[in-house]
C-alpha positions as CSV (number, residue, x, y, z in Angstrom):
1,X,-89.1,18.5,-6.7
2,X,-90.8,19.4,-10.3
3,X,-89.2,17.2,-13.3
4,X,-87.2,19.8,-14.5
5,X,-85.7,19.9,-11.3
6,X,-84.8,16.7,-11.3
7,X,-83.5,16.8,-14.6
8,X,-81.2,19.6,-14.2
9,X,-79.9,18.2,-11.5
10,X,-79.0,14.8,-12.7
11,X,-77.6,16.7,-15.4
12,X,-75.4,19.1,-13.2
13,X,-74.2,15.4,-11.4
14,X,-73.0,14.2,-14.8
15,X,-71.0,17.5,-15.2
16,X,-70.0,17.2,-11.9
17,X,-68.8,13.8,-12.6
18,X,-67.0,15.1,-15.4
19,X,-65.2,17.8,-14.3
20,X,-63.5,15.4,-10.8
21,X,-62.7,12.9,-13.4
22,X,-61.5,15.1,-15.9
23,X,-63.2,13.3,-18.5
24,X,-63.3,14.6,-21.1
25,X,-61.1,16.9,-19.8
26,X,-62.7,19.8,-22.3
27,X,-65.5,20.0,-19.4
28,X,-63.8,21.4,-16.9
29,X,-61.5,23.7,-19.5
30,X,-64.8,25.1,-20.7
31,X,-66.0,25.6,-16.9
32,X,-62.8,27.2,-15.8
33,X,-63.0,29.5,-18.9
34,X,-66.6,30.6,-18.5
35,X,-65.9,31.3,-15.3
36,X,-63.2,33.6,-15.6
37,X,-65.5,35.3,-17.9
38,X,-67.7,36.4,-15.2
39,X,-70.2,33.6,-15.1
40,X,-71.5,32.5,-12.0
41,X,-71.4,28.7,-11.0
42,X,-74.8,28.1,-11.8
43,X,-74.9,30.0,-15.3
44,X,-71.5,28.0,-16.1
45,X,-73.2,24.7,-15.3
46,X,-76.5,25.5,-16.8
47,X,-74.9,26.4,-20.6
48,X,-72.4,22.9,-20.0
49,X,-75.6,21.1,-19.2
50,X,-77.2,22.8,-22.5
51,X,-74.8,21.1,-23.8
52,X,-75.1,17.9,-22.1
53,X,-78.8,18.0,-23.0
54,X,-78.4,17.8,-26.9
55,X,-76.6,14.6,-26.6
56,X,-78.6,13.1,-24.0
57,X,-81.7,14.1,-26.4
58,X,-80.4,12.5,-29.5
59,X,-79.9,9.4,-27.8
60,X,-82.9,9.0,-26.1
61,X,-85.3,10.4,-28.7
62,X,-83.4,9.5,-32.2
63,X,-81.4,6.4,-30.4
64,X,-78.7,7.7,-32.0
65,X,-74.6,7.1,-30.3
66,X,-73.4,9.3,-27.7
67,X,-70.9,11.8,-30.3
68,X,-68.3,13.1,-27.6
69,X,-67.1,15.1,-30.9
70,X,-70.1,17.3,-31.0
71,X,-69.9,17.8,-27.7
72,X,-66.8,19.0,-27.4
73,X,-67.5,21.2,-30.2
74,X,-70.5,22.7,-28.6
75,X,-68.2,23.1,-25.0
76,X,-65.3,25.2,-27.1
77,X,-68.2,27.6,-28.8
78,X,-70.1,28.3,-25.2
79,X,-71.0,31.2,-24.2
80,X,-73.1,30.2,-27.9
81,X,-76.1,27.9,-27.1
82,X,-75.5,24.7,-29.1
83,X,-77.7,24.1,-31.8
84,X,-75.9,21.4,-33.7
């Protein structure tokens, strides 16, 4: 398995996670929305873990906090990639 790979798919575990636990709950809203949209399961999962991926980046390159508040904010504007 490449690194990427692995990545995305430790990724699409946390969101997995996420969505059974319902927390935070804003996951699963967001996947059930995209969804009915007409995005497939991976696509849905892919922009969540887009997501996911600017957190986990700030935190591990930055050492910055976890901000559950920007990433809720970047789960209500998907289908828009998060920038911010």
């Amino acid at each position: 398995m490449e690194p990427n790979e692995k990545l995305r798919e430790q990724i699409f575990e946390i969101i997995k996670n996420q969505i059974r636990n319902n927390d935070p709950p804003e996951t699963k809203a967001t996947f059930d929305r995209l969804r009915k949209q007409g995005f497939d399961d991976f696509q849905t999962r892919q922009m969540i873990g887009q997501c996911l991926a600017v957190e986990l980046f700030e935190v591990m390159k930055f050492g910055k906090p976890y901000n559950n508040a920007r990433y809720i904010k970047n789960l209500l504007a998907l289908p828009k990639e998060p920038f911010d």
